[in-house]
C-alpha positions in Angstrom: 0.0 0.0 0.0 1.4 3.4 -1.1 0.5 6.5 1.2 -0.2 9.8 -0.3 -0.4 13.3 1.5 -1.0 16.4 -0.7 -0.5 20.0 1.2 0.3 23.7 1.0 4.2 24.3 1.7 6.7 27.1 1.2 4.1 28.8 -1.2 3.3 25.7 -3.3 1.9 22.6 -3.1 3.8 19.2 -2.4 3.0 16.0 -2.3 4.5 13.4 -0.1 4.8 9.3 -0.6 5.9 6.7 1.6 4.9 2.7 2.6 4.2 3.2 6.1 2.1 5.7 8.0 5.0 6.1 10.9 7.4 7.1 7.8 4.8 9.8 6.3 4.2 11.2 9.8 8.4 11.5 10.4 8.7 13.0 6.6 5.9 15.6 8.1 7.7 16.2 11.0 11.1 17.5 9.1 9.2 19.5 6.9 7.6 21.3 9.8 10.6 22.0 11.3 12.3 23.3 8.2 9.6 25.5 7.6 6.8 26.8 9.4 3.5 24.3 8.5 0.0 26.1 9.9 -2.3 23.9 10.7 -1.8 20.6 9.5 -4.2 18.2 8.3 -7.9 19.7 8.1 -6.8 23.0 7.0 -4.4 21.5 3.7 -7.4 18.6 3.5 -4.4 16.1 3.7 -5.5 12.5 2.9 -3.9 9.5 2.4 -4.7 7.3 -0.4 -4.2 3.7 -1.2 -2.7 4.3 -4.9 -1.8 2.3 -7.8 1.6 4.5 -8.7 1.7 6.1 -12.5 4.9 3.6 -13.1 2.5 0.6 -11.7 0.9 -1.3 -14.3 -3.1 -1.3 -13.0 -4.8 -4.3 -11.9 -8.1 -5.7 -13.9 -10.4 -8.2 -14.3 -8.9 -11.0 -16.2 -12.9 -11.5 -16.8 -13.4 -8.5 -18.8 -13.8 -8.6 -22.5 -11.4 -6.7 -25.1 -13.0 -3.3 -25.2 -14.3 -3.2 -21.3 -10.6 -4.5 -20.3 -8.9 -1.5 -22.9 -11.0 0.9 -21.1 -9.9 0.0 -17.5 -6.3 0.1 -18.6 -6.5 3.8 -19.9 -8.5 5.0 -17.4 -6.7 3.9 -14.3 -3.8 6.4 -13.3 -1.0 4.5 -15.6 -3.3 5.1 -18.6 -3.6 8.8 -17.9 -0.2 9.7 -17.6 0.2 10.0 -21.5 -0.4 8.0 -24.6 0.3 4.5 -24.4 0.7 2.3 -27.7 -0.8 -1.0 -28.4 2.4 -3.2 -27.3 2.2 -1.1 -23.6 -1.6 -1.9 -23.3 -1.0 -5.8 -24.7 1.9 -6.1 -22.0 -0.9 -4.8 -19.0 -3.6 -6.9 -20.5 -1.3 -10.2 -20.2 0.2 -9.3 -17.1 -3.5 -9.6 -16.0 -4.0 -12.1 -17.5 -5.7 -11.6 -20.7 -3.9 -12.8 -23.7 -5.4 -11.3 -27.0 -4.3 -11.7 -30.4 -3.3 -8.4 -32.1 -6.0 -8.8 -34.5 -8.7 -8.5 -31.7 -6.6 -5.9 -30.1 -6.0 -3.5 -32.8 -9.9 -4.2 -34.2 -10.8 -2.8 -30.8 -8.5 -0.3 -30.8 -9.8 1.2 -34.2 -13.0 0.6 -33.4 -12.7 2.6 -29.7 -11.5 5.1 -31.6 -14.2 5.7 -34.2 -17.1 5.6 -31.6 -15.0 8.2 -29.7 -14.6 6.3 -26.5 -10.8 7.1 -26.9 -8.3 9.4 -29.0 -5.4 8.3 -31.1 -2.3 10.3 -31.5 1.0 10.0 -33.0 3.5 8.9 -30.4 7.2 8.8 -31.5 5.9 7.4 -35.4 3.5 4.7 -33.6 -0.2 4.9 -32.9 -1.2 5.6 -29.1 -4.4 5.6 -27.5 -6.0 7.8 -24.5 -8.9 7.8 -22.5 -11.0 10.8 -23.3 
C-alpha cells in the first residue's frame, strides 16, 4: 500500500509518498521544522490514499472482454499519464492475465476510436491511445 499526503508548503503545493504511515508522519515532521506548517491536516485537506503508482501497471479483471478490459487500462492512473501504444496496453492486459491476439486488439483499438470512446495520437511514429 502506497500513502499519499498532498498540502500547501513554502508557497506551493507538495505532495508526499511513503509505505508506512510512521514514515509519512516523520517526513511531516522534518518538513515542519524546516519551515513553518500552519495547521496541518484539516486545514491542507491532507489524505492519504491507497494508490496504484503512474509507473505501476493497474490491476483488472482477467474476466473483462477486449474493449471493457482496454477501457480499465487507460482509465486507471497509468493510462492517464500520456499515450500509451498498443504493445504497452497488450503487455498490461497479459500481465493480467488476458492474452489477446493483435488482431482482436487493434480491431478494438480502431473501433474505440471511431465511436469516440478514446483518442489516437501519433507517439514517437506509432499509434497511441487515451482515455478521453
Amino acid at each position: 500500500m502506497k500513502l499519499s499526503w498532498k498540502g500547501n508548503w513554502n508557497k506551493g503545493e507538495v505532495t508526499i509518498e511513503s509505505e508506512t504511515v510512521i514514515e509519512l508522519n516523520e517526513i511531516l515532521k522534518e518538513l515542519s521544522e524546516i519551515e513553518e506548517i500552519k495547521d496541518i491536516g484539516v486545514s491542507q485537506k491532507a489524505t492519504l490514499e491507497k494508490e496504484t503508482g503512474p509507473d505501476e501497471f493497474p490491476e483488472i479483471s482477467s474476466k473483462l472482454g477486449c474493449s471493457a478490459a482496454i477501457r480499465a487500462v487507460l482509465q486507471s492512473p497509468w493510462g492517464k499519464t500520456e499515450p500509451k501504444t498498443m504493445a504497452e496496453i497488450a503487455e498490461v492486459l497479459e500481465t493480467n492475465g488476458l492474452y489477446l491476439t493483435r488482431g482482436s486488439l487493434s480491431g478494438s483499438l480502431t473501433y474505440m476510436t471511431k465511436r469516440g470512446t478514446i483518442r489516437r495520437i501519433k507517439k514517437n511514429g506509432a499509434w497511441a491511445y487515451i482515455g478521453k
